[in-house]
Each structure stands twice: as C-alpha cells, then as structure tokens.
C-alpha positions, -999 to 999 in steps of 0.1 A, spaced: -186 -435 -577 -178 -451 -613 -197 -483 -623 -185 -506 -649 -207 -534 -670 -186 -560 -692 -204 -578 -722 -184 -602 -730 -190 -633 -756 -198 -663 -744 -175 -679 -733 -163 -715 -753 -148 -725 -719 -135 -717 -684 -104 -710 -694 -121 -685 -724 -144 -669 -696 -113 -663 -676 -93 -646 -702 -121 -623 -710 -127 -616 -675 -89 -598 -668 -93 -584 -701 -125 -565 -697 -116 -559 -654 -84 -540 -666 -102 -522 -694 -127 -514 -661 -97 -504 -638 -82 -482 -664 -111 -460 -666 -110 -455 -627 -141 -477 -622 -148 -492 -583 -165 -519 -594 -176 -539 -625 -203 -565 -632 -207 -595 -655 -234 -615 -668 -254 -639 -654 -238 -677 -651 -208 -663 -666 -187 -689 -655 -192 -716 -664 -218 -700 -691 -250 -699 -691 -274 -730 -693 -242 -753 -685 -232 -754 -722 -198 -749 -713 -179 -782 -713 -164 -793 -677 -177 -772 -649 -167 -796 -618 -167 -784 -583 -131 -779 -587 -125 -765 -617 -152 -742 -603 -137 -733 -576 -105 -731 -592 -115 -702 -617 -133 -682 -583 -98 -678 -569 -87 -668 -603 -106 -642 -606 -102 -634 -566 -62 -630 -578 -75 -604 -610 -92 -580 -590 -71 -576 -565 -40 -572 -594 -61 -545 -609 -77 -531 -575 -113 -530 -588 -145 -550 -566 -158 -577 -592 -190 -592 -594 -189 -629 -610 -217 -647 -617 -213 -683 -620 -231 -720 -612 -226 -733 -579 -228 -770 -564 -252 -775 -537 -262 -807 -522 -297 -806 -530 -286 -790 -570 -268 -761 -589 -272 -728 -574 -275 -697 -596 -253 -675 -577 -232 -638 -582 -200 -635 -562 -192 -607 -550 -151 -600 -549 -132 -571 -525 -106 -553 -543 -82 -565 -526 -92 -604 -536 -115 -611 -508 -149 -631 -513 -174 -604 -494 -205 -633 -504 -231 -638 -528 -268 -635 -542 -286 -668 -549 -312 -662 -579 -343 -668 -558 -369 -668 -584 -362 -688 -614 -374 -685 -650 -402 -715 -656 -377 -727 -677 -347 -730 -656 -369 -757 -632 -349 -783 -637 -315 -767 -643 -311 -750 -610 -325 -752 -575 -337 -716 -563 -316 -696 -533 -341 -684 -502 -319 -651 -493 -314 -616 -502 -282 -599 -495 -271 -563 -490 -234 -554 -502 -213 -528 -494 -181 -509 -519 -164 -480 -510 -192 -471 -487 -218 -474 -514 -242 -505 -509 -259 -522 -535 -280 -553 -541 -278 -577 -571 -310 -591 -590 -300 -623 -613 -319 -621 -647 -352 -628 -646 -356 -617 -609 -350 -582 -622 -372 -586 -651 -405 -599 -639 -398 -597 -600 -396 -561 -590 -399 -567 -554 -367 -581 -554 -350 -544 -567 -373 -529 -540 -361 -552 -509 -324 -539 -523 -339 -498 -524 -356 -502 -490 -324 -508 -475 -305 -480 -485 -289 -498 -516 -277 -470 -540 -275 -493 -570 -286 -525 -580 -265 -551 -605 -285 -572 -627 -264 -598 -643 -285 -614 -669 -289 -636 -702 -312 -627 -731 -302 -640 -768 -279 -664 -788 -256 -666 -814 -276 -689 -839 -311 -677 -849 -332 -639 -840 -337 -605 -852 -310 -576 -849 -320 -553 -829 -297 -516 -836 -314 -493 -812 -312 -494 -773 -347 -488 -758 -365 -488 -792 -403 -492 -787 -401 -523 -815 -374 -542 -785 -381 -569 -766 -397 -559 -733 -362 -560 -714 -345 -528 -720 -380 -510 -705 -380 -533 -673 -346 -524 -668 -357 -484 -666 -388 -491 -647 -363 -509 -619 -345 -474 -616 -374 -453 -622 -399 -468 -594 -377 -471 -570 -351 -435 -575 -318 -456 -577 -297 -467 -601 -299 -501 -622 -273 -517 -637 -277 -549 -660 -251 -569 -681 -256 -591 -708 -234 -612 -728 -225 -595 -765 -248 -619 -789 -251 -620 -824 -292 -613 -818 -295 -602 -784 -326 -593 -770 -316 -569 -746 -283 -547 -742 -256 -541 -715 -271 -507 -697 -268 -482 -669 -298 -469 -661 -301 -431 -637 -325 -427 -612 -352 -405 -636 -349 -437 -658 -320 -420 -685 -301 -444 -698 -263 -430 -687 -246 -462 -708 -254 -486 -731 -228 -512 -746 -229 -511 -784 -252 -545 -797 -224 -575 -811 -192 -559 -797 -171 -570 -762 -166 -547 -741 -176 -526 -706 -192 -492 -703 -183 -471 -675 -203 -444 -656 -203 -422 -628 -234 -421 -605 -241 -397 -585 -249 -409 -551 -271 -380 -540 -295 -389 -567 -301 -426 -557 -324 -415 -529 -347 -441 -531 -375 -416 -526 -402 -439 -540 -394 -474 -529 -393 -460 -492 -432 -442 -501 -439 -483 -505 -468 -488 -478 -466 -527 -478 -495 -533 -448 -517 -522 -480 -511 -549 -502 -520 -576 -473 
C-alpha cells in the first residue's frame, strides 16, 4: 500500500487551507498513493487563528474536500475543529475515495494547554482503506499517550496517522536534521510509536519556518522510510509493506499486569 503525508503552510484562511489541500491530494494521487494525511486542526488551523470558522463554513469546506478526493480517487484524512454543544471538538475526518465521510477520531487527551480551547472526545475508532485498517492519534495523544497507538496495534491496525502541530512561523531554532539527537523530543516519540508496537507510524506537521518536529513515515524496526524536507510544502509518499506491520509487540502487551 502507498501512504502519503502533506505539510502544508498554515493556512491564512479556509479558502487558503482548501487550495492547498487539492493541491498537495493530487500531488498524493499522482504518485499512486491510497491515502494521504494532514495535520492536526488543519482546517480551520490550528489554535482557531484562522479568521471565520462558523459551523457552516465548516461544514461547507468538509464537503469540499469530500468532492477532491473523490475527483482524484485517493482516501483523505482531514483534521479540523468541530462544534459540539458542550465545545469545539478536536476531530480527524476520515474521507472514502469515492467522497464518502467513513467517520472520525476525537483527540481524547488534550495538551494542558488546549483546556480551554477544546473539549476532549471519549472514543477510539478503527478504520478501514483498501483492506488495510489503521487508527489515528491527534498530536499530543501520540506524543505523550502511547496507549492510545497501542489500543490502534491491538486491533490489527497496520498503521497509525498522527496529524499534529509542533512550531510557528515567528520566533525558534532551525532545526536541519530529521531525528538529530540535539531535536526536540518529537521526532524520537514518533519512532518509539512504530518501534514498540511493530507497525507503522505516520505523523504530519505543518511546514514552519522553526518547526519542532518534521512530516515522517516511520517502518516497523523504527527506520524512518520518509521525511518531508524542514520549511518546504509538500507530501512524501511511501510504500509499506503490510507483512511487516505485524504488531508482534503490542499483542505480547499483558495488561492484567499493570492493574
């Protein structure tokens, strides 16, 4: 199966997020991939920066981008904010190829400092692509949670998506190496994810002028297959090899020892 991650920039608007969403899905499609991921919140943007971001006009850009993938015939995974009487869900949709909604991941555990942006979802979900399923960990879920990559491993999920937001544009360090000891502790967690639980880890991160982390897919032995070049838009694409996503050690997990 082939795997695509977009980093794109942030967005400026909807209507920005939107254009960079067809452009990197058909960059995706043209290189033969199934299905491609974006970051976290990427519509409206993260940290509701982004101008408007009504009920409508989010709703409006989810059946836009329902309409894209099934133009380009590729499964698309959107993060995005999403209304909820009690607050704003931090949510990943999950698009068919041929433009239907299949559902979506809440992020579950937010970052301390997302308390009073979002409320937290209460559910994990399994998907299913092309007879390949896979579960999605939001950010910092996948960073400092890695039970919730394990509930995905323990159910046969061959891959898991981690949409996520490390960086800005206005004040950092460069960082020029992917998985350089000197990084931020990101790049590592995203190995370990693969590594402890034998499948493969795929996160995506808006392109930053100092990021903290890069776009990356990440092999079942912990190689790094991809990595998106730091500063520049664009998707990596990678074929996994289902046969080594065995999930050998999450399955080994005896849980009635850890009561």
């Amino acid at each position: 199966m082939k795997v695509a991650i977009a980093s794109p920039p942030f967005p400026k608007s909807i209507d920005d997020g939107l254009y960079w969403i067809e452009k990197l899905v058909k960059d995706a499609a043209e290189q033969q991939a199934e299905i491609v991921c974006f970051p976290e919140s990427y519509i409206p943007g993260y940290r509701l920066e982004v101008g408007e971001h009504s009920p409508e006009k989010l709703k409006a850009a989810l059946h836009e981008v329902c309409t894209i993938a099934k133009e380009y015939a590729i499964a698309v995974i959107l993060p995005m904010d999403w209304d909820h009487p009690e607050g704003i869900l931090n949510v990943a949709y999950v698009i068919s190829n041929k433009g239907k909604i299949m559902g979506y991941q809440t992020k579950n555990q937010l970052d301390p400092s997302e308390d009073n942006m979002f409320i937290p979802g209460n559910k994990r979900t399994l998907f299913e692509v092309n007879d390949v399923k896979f579960g999605i960990v939001i950010c910092h879920e996948g960073f400092r949670y890695p039970e919730a990559t394990r509930w995905a491993a323990r159910r046969d999920a061959k891959i898991v998506f981690h949409p996520h937001c490390t960086g800005n544009d206005t004040i950092g360090r460069q960082i020029t190496e992917w998985g350089h000891k000197d990084n931020p502790y990101y790049e590592k967690a995203m190995i370990m994810r693969a590594m402890e639980n034998t499948i493969y880890f795929a996160s995506s991160n808006y392109t930053m002028q100092y990021p903290e982390s890069g776009s990356a897919i990440i092999a079942p032995d912990g190689k790094c297959l991809a990595n998106q070049a730091y500063g520049k838009a664009g998707v990596i694409v990678a074929d996994i090899d289902l046969d080594k996503a065995t999930g050998l050690l999450a399955k080994r997990f005896k849980p009635e020892f850890y009561i």
